[in-house]
N, C-alpha and C positions, 0 to 999 in steps of 0.2 A: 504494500500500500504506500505511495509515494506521497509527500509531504503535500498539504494544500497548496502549497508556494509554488508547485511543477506547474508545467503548464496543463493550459483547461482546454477544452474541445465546445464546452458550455456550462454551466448551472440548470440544474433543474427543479424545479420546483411541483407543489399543490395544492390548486386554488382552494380558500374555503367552504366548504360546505354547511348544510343546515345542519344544526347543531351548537355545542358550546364554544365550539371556534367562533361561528359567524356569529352566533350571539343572537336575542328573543327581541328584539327592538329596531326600526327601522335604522336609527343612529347608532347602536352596536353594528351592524351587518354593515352600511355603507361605511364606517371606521375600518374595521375586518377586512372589506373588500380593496380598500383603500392602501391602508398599510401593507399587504401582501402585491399588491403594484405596486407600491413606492419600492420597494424592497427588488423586485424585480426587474422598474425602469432604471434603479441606480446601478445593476451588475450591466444591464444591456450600454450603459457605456463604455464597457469593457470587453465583453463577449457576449456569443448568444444563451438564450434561455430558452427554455421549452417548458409549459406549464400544463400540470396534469390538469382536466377540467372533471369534475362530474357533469353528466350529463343535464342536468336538470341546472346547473347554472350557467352554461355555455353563453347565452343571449347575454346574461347579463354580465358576464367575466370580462366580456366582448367591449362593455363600456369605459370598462376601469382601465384594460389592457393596448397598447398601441398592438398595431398592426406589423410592428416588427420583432413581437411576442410568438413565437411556436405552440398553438394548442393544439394537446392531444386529450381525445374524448377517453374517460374512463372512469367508473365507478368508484365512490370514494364514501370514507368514514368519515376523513378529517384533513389535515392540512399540511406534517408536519414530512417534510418530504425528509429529512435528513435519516430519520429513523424507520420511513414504511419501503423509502427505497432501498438499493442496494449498496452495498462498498466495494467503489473500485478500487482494481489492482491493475497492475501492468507485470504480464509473468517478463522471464528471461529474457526472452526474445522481443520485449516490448508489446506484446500483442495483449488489449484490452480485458480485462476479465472483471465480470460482477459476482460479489458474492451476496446471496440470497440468505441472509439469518430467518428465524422463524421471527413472525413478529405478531406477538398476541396480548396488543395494548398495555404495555410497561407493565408484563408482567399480571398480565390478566387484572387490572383493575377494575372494581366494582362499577365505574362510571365509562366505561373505553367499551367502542366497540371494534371491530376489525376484523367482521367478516370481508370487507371487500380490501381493506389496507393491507389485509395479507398477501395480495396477488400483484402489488402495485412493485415489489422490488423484481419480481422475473417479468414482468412488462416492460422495463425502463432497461434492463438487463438486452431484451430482446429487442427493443426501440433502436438502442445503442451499438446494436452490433457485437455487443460483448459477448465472451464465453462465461456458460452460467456455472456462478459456484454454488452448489447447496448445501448448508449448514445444516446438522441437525442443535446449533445451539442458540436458545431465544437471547438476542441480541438486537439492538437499537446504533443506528449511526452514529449516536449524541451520545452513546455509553464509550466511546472509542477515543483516541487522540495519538496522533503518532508523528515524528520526526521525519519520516521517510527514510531512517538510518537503520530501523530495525527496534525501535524501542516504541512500546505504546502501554497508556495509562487507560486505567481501568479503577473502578472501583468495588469493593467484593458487596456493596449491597444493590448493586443490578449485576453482575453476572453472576453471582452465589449468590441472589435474593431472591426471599420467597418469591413465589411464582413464575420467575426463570428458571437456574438453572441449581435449583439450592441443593439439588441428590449430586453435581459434580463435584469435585474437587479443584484446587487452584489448579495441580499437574494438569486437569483434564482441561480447563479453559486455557491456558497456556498452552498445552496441545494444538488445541483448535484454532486458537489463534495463527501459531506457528505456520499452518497446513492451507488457510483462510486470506490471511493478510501476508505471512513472510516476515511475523515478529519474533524478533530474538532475544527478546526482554521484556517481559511483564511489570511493570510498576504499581501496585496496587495501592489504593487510597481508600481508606474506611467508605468511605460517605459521600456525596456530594451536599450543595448547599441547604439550611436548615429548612425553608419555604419548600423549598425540592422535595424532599421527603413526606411533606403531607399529604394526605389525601390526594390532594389536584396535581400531584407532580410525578416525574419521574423516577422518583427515589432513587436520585443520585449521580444523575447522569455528569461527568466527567467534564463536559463541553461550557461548562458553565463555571466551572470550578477552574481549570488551568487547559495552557494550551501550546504546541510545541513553535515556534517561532520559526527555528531550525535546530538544528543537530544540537544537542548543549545547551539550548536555549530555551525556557519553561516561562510561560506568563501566567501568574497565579492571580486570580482571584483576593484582595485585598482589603478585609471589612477592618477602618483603622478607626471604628468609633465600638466602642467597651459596652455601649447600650443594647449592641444588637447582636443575636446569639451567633453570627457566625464572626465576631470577632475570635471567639476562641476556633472556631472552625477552620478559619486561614491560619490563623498560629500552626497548628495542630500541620495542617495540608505543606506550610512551607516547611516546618523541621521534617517531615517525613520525607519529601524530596530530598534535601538537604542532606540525610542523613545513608536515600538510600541510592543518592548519582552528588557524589560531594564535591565531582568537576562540573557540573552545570552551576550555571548562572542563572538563579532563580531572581525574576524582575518582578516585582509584588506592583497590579496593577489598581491604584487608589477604587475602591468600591463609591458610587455614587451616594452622596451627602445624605438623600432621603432612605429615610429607615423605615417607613413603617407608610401601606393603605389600609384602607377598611376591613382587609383579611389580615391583616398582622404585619409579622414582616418581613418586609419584598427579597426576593432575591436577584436584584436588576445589578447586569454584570456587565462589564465590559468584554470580559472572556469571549462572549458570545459575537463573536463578528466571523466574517467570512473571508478570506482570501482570493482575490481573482486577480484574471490576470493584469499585471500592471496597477493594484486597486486594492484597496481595503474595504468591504462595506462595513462601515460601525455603530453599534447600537451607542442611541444619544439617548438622554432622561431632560431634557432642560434642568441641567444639573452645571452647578461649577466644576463638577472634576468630569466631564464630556472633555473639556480642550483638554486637560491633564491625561488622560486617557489615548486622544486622538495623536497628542505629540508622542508617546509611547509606542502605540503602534507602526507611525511612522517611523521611528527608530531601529523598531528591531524590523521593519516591511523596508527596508530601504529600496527607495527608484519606485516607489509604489506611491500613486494619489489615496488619501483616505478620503472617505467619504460617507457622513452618517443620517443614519435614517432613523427616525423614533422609534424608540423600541420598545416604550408604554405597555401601547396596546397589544404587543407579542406578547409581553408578558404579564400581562393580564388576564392574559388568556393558556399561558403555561409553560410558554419559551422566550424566541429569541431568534434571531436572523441565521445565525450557524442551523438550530430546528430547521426553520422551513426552507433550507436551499442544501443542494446535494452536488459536489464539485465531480465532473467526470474529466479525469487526467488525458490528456493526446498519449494514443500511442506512439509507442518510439516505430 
């Protein structure tokens, strides 16, 4: 699995549908429809995109999306393409491959459905051209993070978590990992962010917590106010790095200023951005540490424009921009 940073062929994405993505209100649904365009006209100035549509919202996907957007019609639960699609790889010879995890809504949650999001990553697989890889391990795109050197971060409460894969063992997800992606190093982290774990979230997904820059280089997640429970949660995530890759350079990315909405408190991260080509897209809050963050990025993205999009309402709804877009690498 080669680093987001390689080069892209495209992003793909999917649109949202009815349900708690798109939200029970005329102004949630046009917000919804809005922000997952915004998200997507901001990579198409960089590369193309292709957006999965459900059928049922195709007319109106039609209004939000320019016409130099790729839809492709298919049945859909939800939206969050990073995790219903596939993970590409490039074998030896450079020739494209997808690998197909099982995917049965983080982990079978009481609120998740995914009878049709299961079928959405050998779709994109076969769209793509790619060779298909089948995984027997429940697995999410967002639960992953790699260098493209052969190291990728995990955390044991989504790949050992109840309703994945809790009868394996670490040997066995390392395994599969190995055979899947081409990792030669497992990094594991308890947890992901504290909002992430509840009810509404992915319990724990990686992508939001740190993320690989390049080789040696880790961007963590950075809660530097004591009020809010994932101050101990970054402590906790940089000494374990720290102590288990003691030549990397671990960059603690300042967490935005707002602590707390109506459901407690947020876990709005800068972690979550995407990489394209020539480009950063980056999740903004109208927050003071947005430019703190964006000069960051620019640093360790060097020769790369950033460029951020509100990320509110992603994660208000239970992600983040790295969630809903899916990087397909060029073959060599």
């Amino acid at each position: 699995m080669p680093a987001e940073g390689a080069p892209q062929d495209k992003i793909w994405m999917a649109y949202p549908v009815e349900g708690y993505s798109l939200g029970d209100t005329a102004a949630a649904r046009d917000e919804a429809r809005a922000t997952w365009a915004a998200v997507a006209h901001a990579v198409l100035d960089f590369e193309p995109v292709t957006m999965i549509v459900d059928p049922e919202e195709i007319s109106t996907a039609r209004q939000y999306l320019s016409a130099d957007i790729e839809i492709v019609e298919a049945p859909l639960n939800d939206a969050w393409a990073r995790d219903i699609g596939p993970t590409f790889v490039l074998g030896e010879d450079g020739r494209l491959g997808a690998v197909d995890w099982i995917f049965n809504g983080w982990g079978a949650a009481s609120w998740a459905r995914w009878d049709k999001d299961q079928h959405i990553g050998k779709l994109i697989a076969e769209l793509s051209g790619a060779e298909l890889i089948e995984s027997p391990m429940i697995n999410e795109g967002g639960g992953i993070q790699v260098d493209g050197a052969g190291a990728v971060l995990v955390t044991e409460s989504v790949q050992l978590g109840e309703g994945r894969n809790s009868d394996w063992t670490k040997a066995q997800v390392e395994a599969e990992l190995a055979r899947t992606i081409g990792a030669e190093r497992a990094i594991w982290l308890p947890h992901g962010l504290t909002r992430d774990n509840e009810k509404f979230g992915t319990r724990g997904h990686v992508d939001i917590v740190a993320a690989m820059a390049s080789p040696g280089v880790v961007l963590v997640h950075d809660q530097q106010n004591p009020d809010h429970p994932d101050f101990a949660v970054s402590a906790r995530i940089k000494a374990l790095l720290a102590d288990a890759e003691p030549d990397w350079e671990i960059i603690g990315v300042p967490a935005p200023t707002v602590l707390t909405d109506d459901e407690g408190p947020v876990d709005y991260s800068y972690i979550n951005h995407l990489v394209v080509n020539d480009g950063v897209i980056a999740c903004s809050y109208d927050d003071p540490n947005d430019a703190r963050a964006a000069a960051i990025l620019a640093e360790v993205y060097p020769g790369r424009t950033v460029t951020a999009v509100d990320a509110r309402p992603l994660f208000e709804r239970g992600g983040g921009i790295h969630c809903i877009t899916q990087n397909q690498p060029t073959a060599r």
